[in-house]
PAKOL-378827 format. One record per atom (N, C-alpha, C): x, y, z; residue number from 1. Coordinates in steps of 0.1 Angstrom, whole numbers. Layout:
BEGIN
xx_yy_zz_seq
X_Y_Z_NUM
...
end
This chain:
BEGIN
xx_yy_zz_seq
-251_-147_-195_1
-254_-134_-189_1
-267_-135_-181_1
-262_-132_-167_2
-278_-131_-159_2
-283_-119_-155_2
-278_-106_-159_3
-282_-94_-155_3
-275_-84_-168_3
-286_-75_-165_4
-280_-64_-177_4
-287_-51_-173_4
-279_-41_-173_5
-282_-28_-167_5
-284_-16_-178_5
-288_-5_-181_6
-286_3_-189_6
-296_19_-187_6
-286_29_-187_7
-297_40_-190_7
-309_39_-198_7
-315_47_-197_8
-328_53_-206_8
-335_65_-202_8
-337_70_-213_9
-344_80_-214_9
-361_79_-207_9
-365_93_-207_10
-380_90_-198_10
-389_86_-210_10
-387_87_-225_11
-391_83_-240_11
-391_69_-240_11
-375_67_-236_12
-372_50_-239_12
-382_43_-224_12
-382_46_-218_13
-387_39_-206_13
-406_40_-209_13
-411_48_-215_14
-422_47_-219_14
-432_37_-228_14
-417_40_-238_15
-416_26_-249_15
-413_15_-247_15
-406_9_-237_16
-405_-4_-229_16
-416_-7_-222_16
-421_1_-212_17
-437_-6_-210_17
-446_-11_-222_17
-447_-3_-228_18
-454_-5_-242_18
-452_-18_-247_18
-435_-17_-249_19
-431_-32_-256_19
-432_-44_-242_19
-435_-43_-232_20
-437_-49_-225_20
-451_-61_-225_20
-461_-46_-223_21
-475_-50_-225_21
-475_-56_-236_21
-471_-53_-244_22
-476_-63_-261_22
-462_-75_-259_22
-454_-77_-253_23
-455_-92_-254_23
-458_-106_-235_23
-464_-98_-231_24
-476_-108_-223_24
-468_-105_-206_24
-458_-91_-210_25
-453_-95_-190_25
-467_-88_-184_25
-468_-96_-169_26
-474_-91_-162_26
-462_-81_-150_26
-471_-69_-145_27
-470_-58_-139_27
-472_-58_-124_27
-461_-56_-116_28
-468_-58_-104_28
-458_-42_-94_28
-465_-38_-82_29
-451_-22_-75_29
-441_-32_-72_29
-429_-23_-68_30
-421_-24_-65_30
-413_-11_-63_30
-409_-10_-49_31
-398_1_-44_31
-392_9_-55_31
-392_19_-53_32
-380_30_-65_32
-379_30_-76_32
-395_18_-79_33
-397_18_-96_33
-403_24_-107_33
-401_30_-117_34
-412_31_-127_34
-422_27_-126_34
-414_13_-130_35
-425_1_-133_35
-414_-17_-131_35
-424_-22_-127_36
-414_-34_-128_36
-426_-47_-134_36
-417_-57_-141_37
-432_-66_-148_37
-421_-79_-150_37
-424_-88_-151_38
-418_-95_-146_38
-429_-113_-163_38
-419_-121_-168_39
-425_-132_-173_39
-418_-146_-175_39
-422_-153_-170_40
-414_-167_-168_40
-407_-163_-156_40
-393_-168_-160_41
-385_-164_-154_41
-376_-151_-156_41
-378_-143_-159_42
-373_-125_-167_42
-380_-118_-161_42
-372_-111_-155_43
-377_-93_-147_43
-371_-83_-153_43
-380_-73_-157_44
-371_-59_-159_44
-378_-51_-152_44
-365_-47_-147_45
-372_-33_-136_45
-367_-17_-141_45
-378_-9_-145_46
-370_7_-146_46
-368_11_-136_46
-357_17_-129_47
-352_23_-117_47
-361_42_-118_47
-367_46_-107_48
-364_65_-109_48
-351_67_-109_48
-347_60_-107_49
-329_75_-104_49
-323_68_-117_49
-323_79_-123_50
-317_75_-141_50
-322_84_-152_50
-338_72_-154_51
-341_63_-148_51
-331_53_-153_51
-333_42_-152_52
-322_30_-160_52
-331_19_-158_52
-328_9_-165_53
-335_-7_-168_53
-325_-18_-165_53
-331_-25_-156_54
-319_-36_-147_54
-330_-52_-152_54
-323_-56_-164_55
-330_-71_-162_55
-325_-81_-161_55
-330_-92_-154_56
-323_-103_-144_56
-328_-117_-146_56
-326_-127_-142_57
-331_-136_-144_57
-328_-149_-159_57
-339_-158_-165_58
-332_-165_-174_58
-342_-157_-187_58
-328_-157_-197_59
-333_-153_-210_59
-324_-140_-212_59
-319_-135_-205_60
-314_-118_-202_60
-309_-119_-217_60
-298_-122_-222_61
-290_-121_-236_61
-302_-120_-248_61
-312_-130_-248_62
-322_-131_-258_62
-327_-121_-258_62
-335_-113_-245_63
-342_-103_-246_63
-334_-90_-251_63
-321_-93_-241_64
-313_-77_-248_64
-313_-74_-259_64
-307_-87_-269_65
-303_-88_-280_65
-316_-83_-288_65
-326_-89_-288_66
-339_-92_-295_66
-349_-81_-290_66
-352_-77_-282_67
-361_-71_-282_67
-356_-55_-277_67
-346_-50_-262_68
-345_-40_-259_68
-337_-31_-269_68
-321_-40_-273_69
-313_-33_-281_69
-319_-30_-293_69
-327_-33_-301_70
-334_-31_-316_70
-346_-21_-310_70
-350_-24_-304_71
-366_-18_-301_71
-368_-6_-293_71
-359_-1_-285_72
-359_7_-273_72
-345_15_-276_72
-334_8_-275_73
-321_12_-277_73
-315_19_-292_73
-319_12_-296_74
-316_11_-311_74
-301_13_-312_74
-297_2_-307_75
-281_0_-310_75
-280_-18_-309_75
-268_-21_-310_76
-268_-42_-311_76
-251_-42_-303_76
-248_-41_-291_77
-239_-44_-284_77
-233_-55_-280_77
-245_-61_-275_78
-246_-77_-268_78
-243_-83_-277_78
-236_-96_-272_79
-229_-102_-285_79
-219_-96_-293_79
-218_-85_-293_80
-210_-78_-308_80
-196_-68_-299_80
-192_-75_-285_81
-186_-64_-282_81
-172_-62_-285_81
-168_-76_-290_82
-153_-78_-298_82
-150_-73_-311_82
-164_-71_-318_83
-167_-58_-332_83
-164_-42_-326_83
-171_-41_-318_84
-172_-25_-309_84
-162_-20_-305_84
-153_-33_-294_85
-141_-31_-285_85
-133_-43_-288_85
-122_-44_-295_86
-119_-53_-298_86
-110_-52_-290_86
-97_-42_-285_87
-88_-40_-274_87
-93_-45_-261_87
-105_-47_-256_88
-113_-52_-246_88
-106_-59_-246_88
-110_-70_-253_89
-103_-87_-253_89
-90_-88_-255_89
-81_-81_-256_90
-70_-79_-256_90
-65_-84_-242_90
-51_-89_-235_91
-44_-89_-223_91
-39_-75_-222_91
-47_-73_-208_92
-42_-57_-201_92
-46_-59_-186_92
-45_-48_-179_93
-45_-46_-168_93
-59_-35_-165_93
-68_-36_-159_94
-79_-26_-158_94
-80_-24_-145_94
-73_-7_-144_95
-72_0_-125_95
-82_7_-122_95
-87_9_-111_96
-96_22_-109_96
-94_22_-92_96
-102_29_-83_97
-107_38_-72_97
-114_34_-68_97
-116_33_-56_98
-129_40_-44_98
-130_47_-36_98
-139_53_-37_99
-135_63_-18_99
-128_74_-22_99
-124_82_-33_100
-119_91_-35_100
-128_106_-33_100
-139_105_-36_101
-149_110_-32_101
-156_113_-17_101
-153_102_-9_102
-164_100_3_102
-151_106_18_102
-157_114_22_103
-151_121_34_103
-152_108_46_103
-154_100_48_104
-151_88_61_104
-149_77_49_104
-140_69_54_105
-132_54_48_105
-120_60_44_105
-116_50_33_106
-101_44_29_106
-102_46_15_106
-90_52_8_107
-89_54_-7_107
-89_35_-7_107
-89_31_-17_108
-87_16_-23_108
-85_19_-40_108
-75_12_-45_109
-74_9_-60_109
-70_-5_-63_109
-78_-11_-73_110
-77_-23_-70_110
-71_-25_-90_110
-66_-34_-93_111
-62_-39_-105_111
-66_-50_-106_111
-72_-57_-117_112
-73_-72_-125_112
-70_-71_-143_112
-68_-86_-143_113
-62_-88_-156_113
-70_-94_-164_113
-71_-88_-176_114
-81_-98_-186_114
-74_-100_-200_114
-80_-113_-206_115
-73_-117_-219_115
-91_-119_-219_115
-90_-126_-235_116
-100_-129_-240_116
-107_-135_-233_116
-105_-145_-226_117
-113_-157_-222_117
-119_-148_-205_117
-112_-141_-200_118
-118_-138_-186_118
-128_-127_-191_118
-123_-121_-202_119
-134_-107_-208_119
-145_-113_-210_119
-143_-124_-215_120
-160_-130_-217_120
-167_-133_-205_120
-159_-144_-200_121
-163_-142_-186_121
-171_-134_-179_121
-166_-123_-179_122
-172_-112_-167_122
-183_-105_-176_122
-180_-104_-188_123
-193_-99_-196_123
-208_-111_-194_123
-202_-125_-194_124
-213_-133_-193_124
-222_-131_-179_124
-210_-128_-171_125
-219_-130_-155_125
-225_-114_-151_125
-225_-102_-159_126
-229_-93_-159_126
-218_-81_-151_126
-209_-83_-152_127
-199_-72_-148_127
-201_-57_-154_127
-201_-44_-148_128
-205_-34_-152_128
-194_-24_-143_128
-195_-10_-147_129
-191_-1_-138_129
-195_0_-122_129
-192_1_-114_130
-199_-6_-101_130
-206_9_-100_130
-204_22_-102_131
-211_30_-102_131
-225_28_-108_131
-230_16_-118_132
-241_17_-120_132
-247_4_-110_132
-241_-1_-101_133
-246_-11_-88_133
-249_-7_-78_133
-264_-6_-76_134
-265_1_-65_134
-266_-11_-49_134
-268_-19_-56_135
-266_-28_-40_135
-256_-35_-36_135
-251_-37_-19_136
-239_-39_-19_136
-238_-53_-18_136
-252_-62_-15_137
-252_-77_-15_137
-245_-81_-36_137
-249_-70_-44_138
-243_-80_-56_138
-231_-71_-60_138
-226_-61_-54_139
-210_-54_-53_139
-204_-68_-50_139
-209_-76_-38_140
-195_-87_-33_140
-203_-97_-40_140
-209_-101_-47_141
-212_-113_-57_141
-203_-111_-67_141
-204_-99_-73_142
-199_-100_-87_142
-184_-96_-83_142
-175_-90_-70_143
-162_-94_-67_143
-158_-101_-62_143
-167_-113_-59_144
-161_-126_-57_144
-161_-137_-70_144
-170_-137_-77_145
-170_-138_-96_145
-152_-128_-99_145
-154_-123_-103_146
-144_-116_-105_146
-129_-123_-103_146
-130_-123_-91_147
-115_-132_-85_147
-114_-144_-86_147
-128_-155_-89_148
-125_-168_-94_148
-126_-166_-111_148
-134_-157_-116_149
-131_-160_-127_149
-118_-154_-132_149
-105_-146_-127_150
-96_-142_-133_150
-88_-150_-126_150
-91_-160_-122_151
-75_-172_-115_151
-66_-166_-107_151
-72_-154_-100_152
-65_-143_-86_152
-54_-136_-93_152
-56_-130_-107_153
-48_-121_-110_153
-57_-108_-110_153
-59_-109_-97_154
-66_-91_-86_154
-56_-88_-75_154
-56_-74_-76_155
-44_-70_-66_155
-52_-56_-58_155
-53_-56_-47_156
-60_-41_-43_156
-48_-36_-35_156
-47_-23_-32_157
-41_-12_-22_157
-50_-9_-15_157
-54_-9_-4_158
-62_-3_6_158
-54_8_15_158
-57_20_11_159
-49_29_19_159
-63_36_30_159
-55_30_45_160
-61_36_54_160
-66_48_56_160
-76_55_63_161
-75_73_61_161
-64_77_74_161
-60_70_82_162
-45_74_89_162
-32_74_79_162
-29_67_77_163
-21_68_65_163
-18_74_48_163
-38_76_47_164
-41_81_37_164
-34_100_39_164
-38_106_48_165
-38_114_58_165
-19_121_58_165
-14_110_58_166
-1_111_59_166
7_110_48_166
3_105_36_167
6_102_21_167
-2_117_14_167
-5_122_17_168
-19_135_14_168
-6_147_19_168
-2_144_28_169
9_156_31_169
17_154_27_169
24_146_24_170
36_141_17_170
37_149_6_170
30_141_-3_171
26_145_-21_171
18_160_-24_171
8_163_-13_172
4_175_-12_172
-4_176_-26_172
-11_163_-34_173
-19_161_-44_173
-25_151_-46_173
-42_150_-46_174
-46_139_-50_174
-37_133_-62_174
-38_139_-72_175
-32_132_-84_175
-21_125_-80_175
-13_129_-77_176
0_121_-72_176
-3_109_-65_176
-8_109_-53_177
-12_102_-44_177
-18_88_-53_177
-24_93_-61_178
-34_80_-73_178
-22_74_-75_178
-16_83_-84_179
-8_80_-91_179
4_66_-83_179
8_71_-69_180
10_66_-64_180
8_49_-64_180
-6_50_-56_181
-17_40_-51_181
-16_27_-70_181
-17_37_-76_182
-19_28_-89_182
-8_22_-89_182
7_28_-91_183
19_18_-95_183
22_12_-86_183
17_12_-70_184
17_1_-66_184
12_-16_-68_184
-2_-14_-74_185
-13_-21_-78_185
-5_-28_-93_185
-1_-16_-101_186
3_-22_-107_186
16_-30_-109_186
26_-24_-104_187
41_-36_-97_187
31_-48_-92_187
21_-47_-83_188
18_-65_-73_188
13_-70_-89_188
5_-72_-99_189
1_-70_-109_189
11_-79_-119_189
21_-69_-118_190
36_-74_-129_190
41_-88_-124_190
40_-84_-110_191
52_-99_-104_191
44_-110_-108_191
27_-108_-111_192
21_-122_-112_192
21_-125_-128_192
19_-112_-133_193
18_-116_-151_193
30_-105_-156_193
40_-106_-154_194
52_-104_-161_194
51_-100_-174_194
45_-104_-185_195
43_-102_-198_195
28_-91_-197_195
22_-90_-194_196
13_-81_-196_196
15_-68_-202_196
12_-66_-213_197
17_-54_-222_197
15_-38_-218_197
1_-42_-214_198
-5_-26_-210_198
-15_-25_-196_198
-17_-13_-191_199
-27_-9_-183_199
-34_3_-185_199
-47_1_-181_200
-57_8_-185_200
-66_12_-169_200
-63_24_-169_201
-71_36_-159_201
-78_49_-166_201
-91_51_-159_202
-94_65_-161_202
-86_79_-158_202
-85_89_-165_203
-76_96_-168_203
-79_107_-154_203
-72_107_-141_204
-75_109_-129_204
-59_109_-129_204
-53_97_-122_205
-37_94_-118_205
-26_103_-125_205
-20_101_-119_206
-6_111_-128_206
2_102_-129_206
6_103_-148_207
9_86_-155_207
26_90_-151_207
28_104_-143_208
46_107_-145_208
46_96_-134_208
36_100_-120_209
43_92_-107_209
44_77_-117_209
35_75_-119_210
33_58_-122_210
45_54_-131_210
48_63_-145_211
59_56_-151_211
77_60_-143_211
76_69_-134_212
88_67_-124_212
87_56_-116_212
76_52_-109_213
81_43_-100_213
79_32_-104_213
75_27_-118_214
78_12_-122_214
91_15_-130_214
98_22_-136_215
106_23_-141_215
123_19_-132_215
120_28_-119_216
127_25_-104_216
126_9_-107_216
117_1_-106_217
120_-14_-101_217
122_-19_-111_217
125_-13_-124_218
129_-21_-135_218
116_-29_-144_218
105_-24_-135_219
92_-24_-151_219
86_-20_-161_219
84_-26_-171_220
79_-19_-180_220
66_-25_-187_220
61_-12_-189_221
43_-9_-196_221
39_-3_-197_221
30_-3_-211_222
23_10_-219_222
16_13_-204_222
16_29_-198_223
3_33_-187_223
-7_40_-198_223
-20_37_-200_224
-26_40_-210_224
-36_47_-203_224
-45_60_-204_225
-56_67_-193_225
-62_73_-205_225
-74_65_-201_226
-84_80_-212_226
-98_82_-201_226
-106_90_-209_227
-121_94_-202_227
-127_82_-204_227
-138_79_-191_228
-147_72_-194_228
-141_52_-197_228
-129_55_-189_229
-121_42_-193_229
-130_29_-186_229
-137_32_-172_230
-150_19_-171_230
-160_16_-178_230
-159_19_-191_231
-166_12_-199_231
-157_1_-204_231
-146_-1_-208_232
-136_-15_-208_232
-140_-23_-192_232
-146_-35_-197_233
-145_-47_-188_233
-134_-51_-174_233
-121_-51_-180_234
-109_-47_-170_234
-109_-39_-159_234
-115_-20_-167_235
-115_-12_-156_235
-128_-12_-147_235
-136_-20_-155_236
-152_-21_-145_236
-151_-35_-138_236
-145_-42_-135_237
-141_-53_-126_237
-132_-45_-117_237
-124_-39_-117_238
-113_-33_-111_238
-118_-25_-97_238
-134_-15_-108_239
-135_-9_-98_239
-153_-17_-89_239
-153_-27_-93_240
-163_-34_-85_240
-151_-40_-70_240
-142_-50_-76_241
-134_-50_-66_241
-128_-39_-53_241
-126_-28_-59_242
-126_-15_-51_242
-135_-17_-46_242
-151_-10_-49_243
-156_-3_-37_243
-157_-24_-30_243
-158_-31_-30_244
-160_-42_-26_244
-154_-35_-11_244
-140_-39_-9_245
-132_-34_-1_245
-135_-20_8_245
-142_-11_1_246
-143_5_9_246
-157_-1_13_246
-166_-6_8_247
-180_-10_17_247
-175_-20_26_247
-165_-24_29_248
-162_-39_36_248
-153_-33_50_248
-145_-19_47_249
-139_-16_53_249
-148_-6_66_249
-158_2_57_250
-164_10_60_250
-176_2_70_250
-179_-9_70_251
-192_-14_75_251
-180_-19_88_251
-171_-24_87_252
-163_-30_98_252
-162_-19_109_252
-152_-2_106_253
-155_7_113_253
-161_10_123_253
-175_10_113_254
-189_16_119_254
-194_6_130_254
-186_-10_128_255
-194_-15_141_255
-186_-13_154_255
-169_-15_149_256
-160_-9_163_256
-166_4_163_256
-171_10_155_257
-171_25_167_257
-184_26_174_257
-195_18_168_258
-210_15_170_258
-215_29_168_258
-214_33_156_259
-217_47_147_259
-217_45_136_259
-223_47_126_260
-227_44_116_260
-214_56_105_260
-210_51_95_261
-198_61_84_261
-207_60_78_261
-211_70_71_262
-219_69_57_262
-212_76_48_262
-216_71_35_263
-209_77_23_263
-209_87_17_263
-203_95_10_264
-200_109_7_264
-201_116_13_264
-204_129_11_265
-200_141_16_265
-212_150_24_265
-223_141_24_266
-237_148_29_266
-241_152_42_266
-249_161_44_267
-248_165_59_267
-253_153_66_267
-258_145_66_268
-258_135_75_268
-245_126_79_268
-234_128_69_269
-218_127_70_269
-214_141_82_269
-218_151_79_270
-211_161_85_270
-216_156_98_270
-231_154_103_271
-235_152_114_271
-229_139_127_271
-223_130_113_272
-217_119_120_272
-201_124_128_272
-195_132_116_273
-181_135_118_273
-183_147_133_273
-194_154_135_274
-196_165_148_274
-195_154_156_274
-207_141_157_275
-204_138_168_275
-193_128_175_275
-185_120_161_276
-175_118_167_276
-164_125_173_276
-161_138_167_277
-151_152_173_277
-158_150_189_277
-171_156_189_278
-174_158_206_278
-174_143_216_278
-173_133_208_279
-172_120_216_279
-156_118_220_279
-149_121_208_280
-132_115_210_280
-120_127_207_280
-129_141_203_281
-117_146_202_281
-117_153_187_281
-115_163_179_282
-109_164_167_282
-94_154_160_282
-87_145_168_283
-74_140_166_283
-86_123_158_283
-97_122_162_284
-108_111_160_284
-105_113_141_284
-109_121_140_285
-110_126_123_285
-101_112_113_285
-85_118_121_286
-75_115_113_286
-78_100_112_286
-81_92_119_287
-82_78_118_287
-92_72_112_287
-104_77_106_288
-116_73_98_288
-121_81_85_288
-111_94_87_289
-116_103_76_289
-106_110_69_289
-110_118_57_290
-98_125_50_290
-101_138_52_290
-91_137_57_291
-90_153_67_291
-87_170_58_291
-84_165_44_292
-78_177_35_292
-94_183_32_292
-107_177_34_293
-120_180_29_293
-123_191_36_293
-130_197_30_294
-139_208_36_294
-144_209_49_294
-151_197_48_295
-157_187_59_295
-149_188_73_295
-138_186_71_296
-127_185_83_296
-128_202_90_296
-125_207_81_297
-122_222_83_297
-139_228_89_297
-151_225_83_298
-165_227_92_298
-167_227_104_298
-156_215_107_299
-163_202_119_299
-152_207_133_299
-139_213_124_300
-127_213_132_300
-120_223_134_300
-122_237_127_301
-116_250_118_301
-100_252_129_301
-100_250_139_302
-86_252_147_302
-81_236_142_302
-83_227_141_303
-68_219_141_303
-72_217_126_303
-82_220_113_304
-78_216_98_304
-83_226_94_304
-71_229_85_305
-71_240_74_305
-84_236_65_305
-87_252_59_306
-97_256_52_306
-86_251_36_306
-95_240_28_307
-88_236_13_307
-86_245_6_307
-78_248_-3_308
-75_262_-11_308
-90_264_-22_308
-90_276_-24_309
-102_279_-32_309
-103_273_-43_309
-116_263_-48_310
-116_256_-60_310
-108_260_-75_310
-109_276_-75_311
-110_282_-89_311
-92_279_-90_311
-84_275_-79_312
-70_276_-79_312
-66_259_-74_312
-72_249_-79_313
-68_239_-81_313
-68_235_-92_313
-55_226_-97_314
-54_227_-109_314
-51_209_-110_314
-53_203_-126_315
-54_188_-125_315
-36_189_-129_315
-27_179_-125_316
-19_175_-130_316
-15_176_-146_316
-2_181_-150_317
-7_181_-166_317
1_166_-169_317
end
């Protein structure tokens, strides 16, 4: 393990300086930090936005083990996570999303396989929910880890937002649409590991599309979705691989259009999407953005409908 991430409270983050100073790190600024202190070769940095504790370098497992988890955390994970999660290490399939959220790019869902030996793996080299990764230089470190440490049993769907756009009317549901995007991922998935018992997604997709259309090609597997499913290793690889691909796709974009796509939904998004309309047109939308958002309808109100009122959307049952 060369990195380890975790919330904390503004209490716990207190008490880590504390346990800091009393065993000899020295303290030095750093951007966006609490505090950052740093000894030998071992950094821990508190993040403000959390806050959270990111430590790096050599020793990471000793320290977690020994000093943050007992002293700060007061829990014992590291090491113990085949006690905690023993299904982890199990053979399955772990799917998830990107870009589901972000009004310019490409939905992406990506699938990888893990058995015992790759779960360790990706636990050793620090694999996490990519939502707690904030930078995109170790998004493509840790999904290129990823793909040699699972022997290229990764499979992504990259749906265009032209296409995306066109599969959105079709289905006339996100949920579907996932649902979709997933049993594709997971068919490419089957043809490579055949025997693979189960798959595991956050509970978003609609498990009816998924178990009709593997069913159609003659496959079979438990589709398994609960809350909070990127805490399993599988689905936090899955979705590192994802946004891998929507930052990859998204940076490519922005240099053919020499405009910058930025992510989610924020008015500096809305400001981007005005000036592509008055550069190329409102028909510009459909090819870089998802046109069902709010966003579209702000920017565009004659050629995209206003989205139905929240209080009357309803999740898949």
């Amino acid at each position: 393990m060369n990195s380890y991430t975790h919330p904390l409270t503004k209490a716990q983050a207190t008490k880590l300086r504390v346990l800091l100073e009393e065993l000899g790190f020295e303290f030095s600024p750093k951007e966006w930090t609490i505090f950052f202190a740093q000894k030998n070769k071992l950094s821990v940095a508190v993040y403000e936005k959390g806050p959270k504790v990111l430590v790096q370098g050599r020793g990471v497992e000793e320290f977690v083990q020994f000093e943050l988890e007992p002293k700060i955390l007061g829990e014992a994970k590291v090491g113990y996570e085949e006690v905690h999660a023993p299904e982890m290490f199990e053979p399955h399939f772990g799917v998830d999303e990107s870009g589901k959220g972000d009004f310019f790019g490409p939905l992406v869902i990506s699938g990888v396989y893990v058995d015992r030996l790759i779960a360790r793996k990706f636990l050793d080299t620090g694999v996490v929910d990519s939502k707690r990764i904030g930078s995109d230089a170790r998004i493509r470190a840790l999904a290129d880890t990823i793909r040699k440490s699972s022997l290229g049993l990764v499979e992504t769907v990259l749906i265009g937002p032209a296409k995306y756009n066109e599969l959105y009317e079709k289905f006339g549901n996100l949920n579907r649409l996932l649902g979709w995007g997933h049993a594709r991922v997971i068919e490419n998935l089957l043809a490579k590991k055949p025997a693979c018992p189960r798959s595991l997604s956050d509970q978003f997709a609609d498990a009816r599309v998924i178990n009709a259309s593997l069913l159609k090609h003659g496959r079979k597997i438990a589709i398994e979705q609960r809350p909070r499913a990127e805490s399993d290793i599988a689905v936090a690889a899955a979705s590192i691989v994802a946004r891998e691909a929507f930052i990859n796709w998204l940076e490519r974009k922005s240099k053919e259009l020499d405009m910058r796509l930025q992510r989610g939904v924020s008015p500096s998004v809305k400001e981007a999407a005005k000036k592509l309309v008055q550069m190329n047109g409102p028909d510009a939308l459909r090819e870089v953005a998802k046109v069902h958002f709010r966003t579209a309808h702000e920017i565009a109100p004659n050629d995209y409908p206003a989205p139905p009122a929240r209080e009357n959307w309803r999740k898949a049952p």
